[in-house]
C-alpha positions as CSV (number, residue, x, y, z in Angstrom):
1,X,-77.0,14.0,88.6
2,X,-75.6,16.7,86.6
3,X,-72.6,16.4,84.1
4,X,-69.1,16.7,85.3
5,X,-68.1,20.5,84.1
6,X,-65.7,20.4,80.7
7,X,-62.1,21.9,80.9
8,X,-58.6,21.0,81.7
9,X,-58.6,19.0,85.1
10,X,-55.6,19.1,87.4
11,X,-52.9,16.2,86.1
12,X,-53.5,14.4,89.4
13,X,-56.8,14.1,88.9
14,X,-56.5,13.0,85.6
15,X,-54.7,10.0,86.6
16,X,-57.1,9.1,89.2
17,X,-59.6,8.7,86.6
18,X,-57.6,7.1,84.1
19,X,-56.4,4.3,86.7
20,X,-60.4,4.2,87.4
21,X,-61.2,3.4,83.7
22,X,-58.8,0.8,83.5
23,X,-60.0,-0.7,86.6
24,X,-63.7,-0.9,85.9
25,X,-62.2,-1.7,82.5
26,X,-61.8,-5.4,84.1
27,X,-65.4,-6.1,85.5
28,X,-66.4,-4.9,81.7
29,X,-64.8,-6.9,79.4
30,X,-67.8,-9.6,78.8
31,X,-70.4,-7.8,80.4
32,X,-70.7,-4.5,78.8
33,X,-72.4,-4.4,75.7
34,X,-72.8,-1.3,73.2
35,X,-74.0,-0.8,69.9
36,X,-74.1,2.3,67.5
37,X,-71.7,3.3,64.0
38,X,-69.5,6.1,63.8
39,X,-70.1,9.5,65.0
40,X,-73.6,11.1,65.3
41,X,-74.8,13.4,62.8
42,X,-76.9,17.1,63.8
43,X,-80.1,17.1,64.3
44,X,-82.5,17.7,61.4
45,X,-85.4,18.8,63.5
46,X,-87.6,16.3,62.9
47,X,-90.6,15.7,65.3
48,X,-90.4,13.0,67.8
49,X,-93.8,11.7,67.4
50,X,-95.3,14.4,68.9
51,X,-93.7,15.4,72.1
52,X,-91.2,18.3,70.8
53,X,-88.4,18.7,68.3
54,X,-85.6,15.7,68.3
55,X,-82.2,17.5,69.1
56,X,-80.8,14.4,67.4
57,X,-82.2,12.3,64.7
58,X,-79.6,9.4,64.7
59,X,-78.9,7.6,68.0
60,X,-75.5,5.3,68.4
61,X,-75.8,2.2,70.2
62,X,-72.9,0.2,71.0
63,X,-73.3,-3.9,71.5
64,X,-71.2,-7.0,72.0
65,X,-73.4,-9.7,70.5
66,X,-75.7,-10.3,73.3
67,X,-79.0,-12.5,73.8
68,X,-79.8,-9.0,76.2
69,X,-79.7,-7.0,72.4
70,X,-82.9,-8.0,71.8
71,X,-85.3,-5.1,72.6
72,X,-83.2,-3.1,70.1
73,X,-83.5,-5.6,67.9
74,X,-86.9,-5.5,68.0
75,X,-87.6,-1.8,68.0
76,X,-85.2,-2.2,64.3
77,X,-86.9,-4.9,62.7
78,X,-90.5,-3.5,63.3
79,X,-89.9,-0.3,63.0
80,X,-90.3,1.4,66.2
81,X,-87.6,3.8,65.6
82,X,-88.5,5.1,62.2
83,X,-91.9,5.7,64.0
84,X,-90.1,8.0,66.8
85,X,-88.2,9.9,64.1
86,X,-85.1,8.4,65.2
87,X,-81.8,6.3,62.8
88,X,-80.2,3.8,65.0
89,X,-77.2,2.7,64.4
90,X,-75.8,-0.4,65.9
91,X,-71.8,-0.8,66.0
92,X,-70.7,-4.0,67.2
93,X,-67.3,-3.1,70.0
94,X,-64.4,-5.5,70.4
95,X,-64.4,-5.5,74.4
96,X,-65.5,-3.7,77.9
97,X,-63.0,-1.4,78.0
98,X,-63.6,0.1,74.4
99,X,-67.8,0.0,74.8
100,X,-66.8,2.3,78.2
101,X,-64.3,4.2,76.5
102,X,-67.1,4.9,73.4
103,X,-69.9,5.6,75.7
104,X,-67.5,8.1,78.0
105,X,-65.6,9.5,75.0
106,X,-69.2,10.8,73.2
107,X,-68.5,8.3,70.1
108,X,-71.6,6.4,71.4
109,X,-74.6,7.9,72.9
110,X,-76.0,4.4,74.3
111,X,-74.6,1.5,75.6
112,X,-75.6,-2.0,76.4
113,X,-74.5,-4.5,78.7
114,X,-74.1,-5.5,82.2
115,X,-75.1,-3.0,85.2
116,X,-71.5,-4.0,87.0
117,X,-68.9,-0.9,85.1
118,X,-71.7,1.5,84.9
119,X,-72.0,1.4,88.7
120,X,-67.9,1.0,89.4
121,X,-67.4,4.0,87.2
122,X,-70.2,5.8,89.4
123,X,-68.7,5.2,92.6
124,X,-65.2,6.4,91.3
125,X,-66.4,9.1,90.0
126,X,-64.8,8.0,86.6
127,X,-68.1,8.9,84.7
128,X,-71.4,10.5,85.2
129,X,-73.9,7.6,83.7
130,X,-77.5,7.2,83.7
131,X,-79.6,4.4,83.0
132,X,-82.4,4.4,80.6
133,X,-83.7,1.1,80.2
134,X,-83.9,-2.4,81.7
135,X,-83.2,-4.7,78.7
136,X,-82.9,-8.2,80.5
137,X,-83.3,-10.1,83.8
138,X,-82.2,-13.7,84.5
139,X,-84.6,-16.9,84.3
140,X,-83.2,-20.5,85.1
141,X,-80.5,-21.8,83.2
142,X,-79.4,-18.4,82.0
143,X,-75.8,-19.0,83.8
144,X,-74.7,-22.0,85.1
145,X,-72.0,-23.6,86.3
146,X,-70.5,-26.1,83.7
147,X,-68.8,-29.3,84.2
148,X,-68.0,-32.4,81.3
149,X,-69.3,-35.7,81.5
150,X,-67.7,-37.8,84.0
151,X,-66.2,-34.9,86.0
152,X,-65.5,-35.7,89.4
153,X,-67.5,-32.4,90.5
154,X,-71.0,-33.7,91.0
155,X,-72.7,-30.7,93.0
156,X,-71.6,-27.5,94.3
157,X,-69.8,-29.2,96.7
158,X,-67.4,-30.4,95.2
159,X,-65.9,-27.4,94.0
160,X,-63.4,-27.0,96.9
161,X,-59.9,-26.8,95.4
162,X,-61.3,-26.7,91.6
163,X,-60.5,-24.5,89.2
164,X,-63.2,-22.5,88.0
165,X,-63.6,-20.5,84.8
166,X,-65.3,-17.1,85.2
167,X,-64.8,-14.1,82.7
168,X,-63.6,-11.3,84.9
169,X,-63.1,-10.4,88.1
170,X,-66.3,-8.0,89.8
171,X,-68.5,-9.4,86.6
172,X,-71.6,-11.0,87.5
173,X,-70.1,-14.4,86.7
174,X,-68.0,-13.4,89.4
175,X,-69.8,-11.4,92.6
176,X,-73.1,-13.5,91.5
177,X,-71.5,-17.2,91.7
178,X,-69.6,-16.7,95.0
179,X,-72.9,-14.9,96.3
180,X,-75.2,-18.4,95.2
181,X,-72.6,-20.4,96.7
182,X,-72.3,-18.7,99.7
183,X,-76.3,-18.7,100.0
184,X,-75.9,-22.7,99.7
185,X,-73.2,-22.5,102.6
186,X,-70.3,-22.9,100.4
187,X,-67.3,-20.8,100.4
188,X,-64.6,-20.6,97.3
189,X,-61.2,-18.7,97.2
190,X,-60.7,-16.0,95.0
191,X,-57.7,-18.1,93.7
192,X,-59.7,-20.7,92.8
193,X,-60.8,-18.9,89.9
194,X,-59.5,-18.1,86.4
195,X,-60.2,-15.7,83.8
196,X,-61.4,-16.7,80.0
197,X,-63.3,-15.4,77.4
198,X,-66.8,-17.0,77.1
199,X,-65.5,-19.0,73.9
200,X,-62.2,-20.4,75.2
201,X,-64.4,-21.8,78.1
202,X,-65.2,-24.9,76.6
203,X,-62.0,-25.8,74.9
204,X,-60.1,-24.8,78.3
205,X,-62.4,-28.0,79.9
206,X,-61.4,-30.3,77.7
207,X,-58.0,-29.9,77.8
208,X,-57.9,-29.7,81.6
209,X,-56.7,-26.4,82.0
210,X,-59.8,-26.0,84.2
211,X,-62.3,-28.0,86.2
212,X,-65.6,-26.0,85.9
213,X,-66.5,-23.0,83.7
214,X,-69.9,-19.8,84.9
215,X,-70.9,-19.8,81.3
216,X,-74.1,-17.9,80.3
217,X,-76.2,-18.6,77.2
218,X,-76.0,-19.0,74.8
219,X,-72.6,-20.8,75.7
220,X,-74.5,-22.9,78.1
221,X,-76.4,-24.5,75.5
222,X,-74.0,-24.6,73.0
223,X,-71.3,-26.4,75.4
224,X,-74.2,-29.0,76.1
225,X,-75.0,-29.5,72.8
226,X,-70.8,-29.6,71.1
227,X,-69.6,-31.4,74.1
228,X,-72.7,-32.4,76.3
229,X,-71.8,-30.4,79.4
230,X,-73.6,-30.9,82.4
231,X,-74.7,-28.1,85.0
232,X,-73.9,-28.6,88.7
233,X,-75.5,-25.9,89.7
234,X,-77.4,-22.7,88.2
235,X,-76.1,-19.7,89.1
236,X,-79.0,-17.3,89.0
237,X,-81.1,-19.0,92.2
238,X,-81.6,-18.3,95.5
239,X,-80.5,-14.9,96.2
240,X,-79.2,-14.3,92.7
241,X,-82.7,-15.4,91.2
242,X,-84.5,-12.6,88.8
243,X,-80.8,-10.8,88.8
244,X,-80.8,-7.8,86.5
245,X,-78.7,-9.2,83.5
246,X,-78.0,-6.2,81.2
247,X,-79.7,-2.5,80.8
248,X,-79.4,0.6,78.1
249,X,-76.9,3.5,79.9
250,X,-75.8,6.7,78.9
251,X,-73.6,9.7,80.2
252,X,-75.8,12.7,82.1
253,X,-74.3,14.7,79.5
254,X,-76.2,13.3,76.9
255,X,-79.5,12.7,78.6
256,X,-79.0,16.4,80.2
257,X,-78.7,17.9,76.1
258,X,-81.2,15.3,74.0
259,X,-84.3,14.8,76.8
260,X,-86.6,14.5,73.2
261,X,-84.3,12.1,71.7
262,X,-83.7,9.9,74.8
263,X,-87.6,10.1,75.4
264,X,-88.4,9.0,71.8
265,X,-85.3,6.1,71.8
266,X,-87.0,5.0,75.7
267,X,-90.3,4.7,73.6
268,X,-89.9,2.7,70.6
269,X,-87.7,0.4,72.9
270,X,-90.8,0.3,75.6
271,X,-92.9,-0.8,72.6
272,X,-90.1,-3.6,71.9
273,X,-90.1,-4.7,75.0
274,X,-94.1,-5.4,75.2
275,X,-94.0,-7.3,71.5
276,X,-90.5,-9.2,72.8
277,X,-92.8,-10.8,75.7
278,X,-93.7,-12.9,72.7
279,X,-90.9,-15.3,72.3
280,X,-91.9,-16.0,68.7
281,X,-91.2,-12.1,68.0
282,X,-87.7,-12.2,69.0
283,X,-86.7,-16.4,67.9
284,X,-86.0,-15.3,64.4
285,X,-83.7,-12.5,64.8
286,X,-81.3,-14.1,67.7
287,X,-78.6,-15.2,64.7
288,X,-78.3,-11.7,63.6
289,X,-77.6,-10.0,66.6
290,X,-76.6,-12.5,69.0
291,X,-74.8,-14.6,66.3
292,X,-75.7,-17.8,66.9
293,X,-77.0,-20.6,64.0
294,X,-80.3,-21.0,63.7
295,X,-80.7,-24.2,65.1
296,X,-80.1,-23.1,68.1
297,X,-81.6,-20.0,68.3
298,X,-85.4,-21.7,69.0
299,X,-83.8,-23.9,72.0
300,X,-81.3,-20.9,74.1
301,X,-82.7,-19.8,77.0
302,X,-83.3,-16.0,76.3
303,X,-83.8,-14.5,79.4
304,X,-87.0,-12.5,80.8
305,X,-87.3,-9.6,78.9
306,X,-88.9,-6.4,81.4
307,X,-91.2,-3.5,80.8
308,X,-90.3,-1.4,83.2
309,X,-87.6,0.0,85.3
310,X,-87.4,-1.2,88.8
311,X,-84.8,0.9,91.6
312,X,-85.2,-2.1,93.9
313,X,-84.4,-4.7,91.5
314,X,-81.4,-2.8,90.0
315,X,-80.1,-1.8,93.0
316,X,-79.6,-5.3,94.1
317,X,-76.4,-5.0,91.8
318,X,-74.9,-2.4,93.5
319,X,-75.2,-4.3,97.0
320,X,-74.3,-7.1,95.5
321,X,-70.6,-5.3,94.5
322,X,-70.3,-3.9,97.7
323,X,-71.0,-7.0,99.2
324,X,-67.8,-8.2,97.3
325,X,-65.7,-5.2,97.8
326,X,-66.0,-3.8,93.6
327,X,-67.2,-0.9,95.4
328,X,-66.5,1.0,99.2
329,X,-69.3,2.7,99.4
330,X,-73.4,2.8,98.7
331,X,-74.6,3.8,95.6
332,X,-78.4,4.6,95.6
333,X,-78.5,3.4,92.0
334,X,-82.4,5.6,92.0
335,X,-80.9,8.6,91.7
336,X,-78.8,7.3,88.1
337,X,-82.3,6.4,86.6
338,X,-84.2,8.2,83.8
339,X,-87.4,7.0,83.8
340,X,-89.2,6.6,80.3
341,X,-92.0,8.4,79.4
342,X,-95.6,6.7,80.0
343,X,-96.9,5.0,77.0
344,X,-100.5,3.5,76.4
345,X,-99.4,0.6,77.1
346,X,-97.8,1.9,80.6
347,X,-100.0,4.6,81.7
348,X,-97.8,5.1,84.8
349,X,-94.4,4.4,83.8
350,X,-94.3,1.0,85.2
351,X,-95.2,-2.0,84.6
């Protein structure tokens, strides 16, 4: 799509998209990930490994710490970005509403997270996003719903009337538990559930403010291990199972202005991406940038890591928030990819 044209817009319809930020602001608070640092610097025309001129030699990427960081990772620790030409930099954000707010503003050129606010802030018409790059998509046991020992909730089942931690309202915690339960013929109020950070989960079940907690890793294993939780059901099955977790996005503008840059950034995190499929590649670097201790780092389940972009795949998110009313209307999330370039490994794009 192209890029929204600069200028002063009308004060009305400024406030339209500010209420729209802070909206998808809501569905983004644990489930958008960025990293990048500070502000880019100009390009110093250095080659992009053959394919043209880089417009810009340093790259921001925004990130929460997330176990879905870890193509990135990758691509830093073996170099893949150094081989491309490119410098990223990898700013840790405080919450959803500032890694949107970064990504929208220009302060950060890529973001990672959760598909849910790129797609909210493309129906809106907030922002103009793309994406670039599927980083993660869920396995088993990747985010399950958490009970303590000797809990009265035994199965699914049981959840009528209990309270239910989730992290916010429209995250995938959210629109992808109600979907799995639904699938299994049970039905939960949107009262029933109650909104806390993925660290305060835990704590919040053992003092009875609530009865069962979504958690994802590596909380999932974390809670098991501190407090030996017990999962009732896992939340990626059924129609949820093989969800797309988390992706790379970033603004039309930028892919519109840097097409050698973005090409060179989809490369060295393609390359990533076909050395993560080792597990033993990405194991050591989890407490870095997912901060977790390395004890359990070898034992959290890290999620399927893809090679390739898939519309169909993806776009199960976007019917997935329709389904739930996060959106009103279709969004053919095929026409917000950017394909990356074909590599040797990926003759065709795909894998």
């Amino acid at each position: 799509m192209p890029s929204r044209p600069t200028g002063s817009a009308p004060r009305g319809t400024r406030r339209r998209v500010v209420r729209a930020l802070l909206s998808i602001a809501t569905i983004g608070v644990s489930t958008f990930a960025l990293s990048g640092c500070g502000l880019l610097s100009g390009s110093d025309g250095a080659s992009d490994g053959g394919n043209g001129t880089l417009e810009k030699t340093t790259v921001v990427v925004g990130s929460l710490p997330a176990l879905s960081q870890a193509p990135v990772a990758v691509a830093q620790a073996k170099g893949y970005f150094a081989e491309e030409g490119l410098t990223v930099k990898v700013q840790p954000v405080s919450d959803g509403p500032a890694a949107l707010t970064s990504l929208i503003s220009g302060q950060n050129d890529v973001s990672l997270g959760s598909y849910t606010a790129p797609i909210k802030a493309q129906a809106t018409g907030a922002a103009d996003l793309k994406i670039i790059s599927e980083m993660m998509i869920s396995v088993p046991n990747t985010m399950n719903i958490m009970v303590l020992p000797g809990s009265k909730i035994k199965k699914p089942e049981d959840l009528a009337g209990a309270k239910i931690a989730y992290s916010a309202p429209g995250a995938i915690t959210d629109i992808g538990t109600k979907a799995a339960l639904q699938d299994r013929g049970i039905n939960v109020s949107d009262d029933q559930f109650v909104r806390f950070g993925f660290p305060e989960m835990l704590p919040a079940l053992q003092n009875g403010q609530i009865d069962a907690a979504v958690m994802t890793e590596p909380f999932i294993t974390q809670a098991a291990k501190n407090a030996g939780a017990v999962s009732i059901m896992d939340a990626f099955s059924g129609g949820t199972a093989d969800f797309p977790v988390a992706g790379a996005m970033t603004t039309a503008k930028f892919a519109e202005e840097n097409p050698n840059t973005l090409q060179a950034f989809q490369r060295a995190v393609h390359k990533a991406q076909v050395t993560g499929q080792n597990r033993a590649e990405v194991t050591p670097l989890l407490p870095q940038f997912a901060k977790i201790s390395p004890e359990l780092a070898p034992i959290v389940e890290l999620g399927k890591i893809p090679t390739s972009m898939d519309a169909a795949r993806l776009q199960r998110v976007a019917d997935l928030m329709q389904r739930f009313g996060q959106i009103d209307k279709h969004i053919d999330v095929a026409q917000m990819l950017v394909q990356p370039p074909p590599s040797e490994e990926n003759p065709t794009g795909g894998a």
